[in-house]
VMD Tcl script that draws the C-alpha trace (Angstrom):
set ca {
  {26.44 -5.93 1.37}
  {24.87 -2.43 0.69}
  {26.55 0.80 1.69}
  {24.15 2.46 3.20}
  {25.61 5.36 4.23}
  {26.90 5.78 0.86}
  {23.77 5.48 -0.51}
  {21.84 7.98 1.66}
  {24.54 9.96 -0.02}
  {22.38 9.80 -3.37}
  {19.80 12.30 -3.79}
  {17.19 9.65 -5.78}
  {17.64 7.43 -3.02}
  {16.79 9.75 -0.19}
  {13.63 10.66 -2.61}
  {13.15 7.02 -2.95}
  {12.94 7.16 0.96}
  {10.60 9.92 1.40}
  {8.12 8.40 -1.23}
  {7.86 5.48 1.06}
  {8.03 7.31 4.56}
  {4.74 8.93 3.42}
  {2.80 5.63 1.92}
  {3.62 3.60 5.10}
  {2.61 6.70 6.80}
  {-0.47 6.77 4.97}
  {-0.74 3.18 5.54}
  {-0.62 3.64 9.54}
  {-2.48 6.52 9.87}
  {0.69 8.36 11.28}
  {4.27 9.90 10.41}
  {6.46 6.91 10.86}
  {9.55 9.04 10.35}
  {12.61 9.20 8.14}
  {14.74 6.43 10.11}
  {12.19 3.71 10.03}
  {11.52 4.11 6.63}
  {14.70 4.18 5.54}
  {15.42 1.03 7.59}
  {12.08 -0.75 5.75}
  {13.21 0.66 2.35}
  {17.09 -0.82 2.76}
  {15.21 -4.11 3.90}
  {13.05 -4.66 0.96}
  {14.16 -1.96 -2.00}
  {17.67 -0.99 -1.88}
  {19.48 -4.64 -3.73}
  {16.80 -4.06 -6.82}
  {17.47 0.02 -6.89}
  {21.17 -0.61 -6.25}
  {20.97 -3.68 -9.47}
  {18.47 -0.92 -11.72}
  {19.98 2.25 -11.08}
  {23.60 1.92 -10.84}
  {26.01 1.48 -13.72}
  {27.59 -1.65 -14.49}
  {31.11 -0.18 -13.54}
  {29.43 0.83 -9.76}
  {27.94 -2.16 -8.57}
  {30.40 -2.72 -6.76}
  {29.30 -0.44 -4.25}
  {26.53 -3.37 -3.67}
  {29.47 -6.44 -3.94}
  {31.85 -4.67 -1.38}
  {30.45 -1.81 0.10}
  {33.42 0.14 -1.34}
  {33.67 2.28 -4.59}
}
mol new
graphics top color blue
foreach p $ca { graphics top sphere $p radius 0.5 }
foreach p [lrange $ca 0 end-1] q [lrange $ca 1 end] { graphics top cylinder $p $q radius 0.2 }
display resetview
């Protein structure tokens, strides 16, 4: 499990989160807001950022949710 709130703690990921707020905005032709993209981006993103981005000796925050 994912620790999201730890993760909304990293500045990349809340950029990560903002890129995709504004294409699904795009996408709908409205602002869909911060919350609901973050929700979408943990939903399909977050396991392959966590696996690419984080060091070996971190990925635990992705195994236990704890660091």
């Amino acid at each position: 499990m994912i620790d999201r709130e730890k993760l909304l703690q990293e500045k990349e990921v809340v950029e990560e989160i903002n890129r995709h707020k504004w294409l699904q905005s795009e996408m709908q032709g409205y602002d869909i807001g911060f919350d609901k993209a973050a929700d979408d981006w943990f939903q399909q993103y977050a396991s392959a950022w966590v696996a690419h981005h984080l060091p070996k000796c971190c990925k635990d925050v992705k195994k236990n949710g704890k660091k």
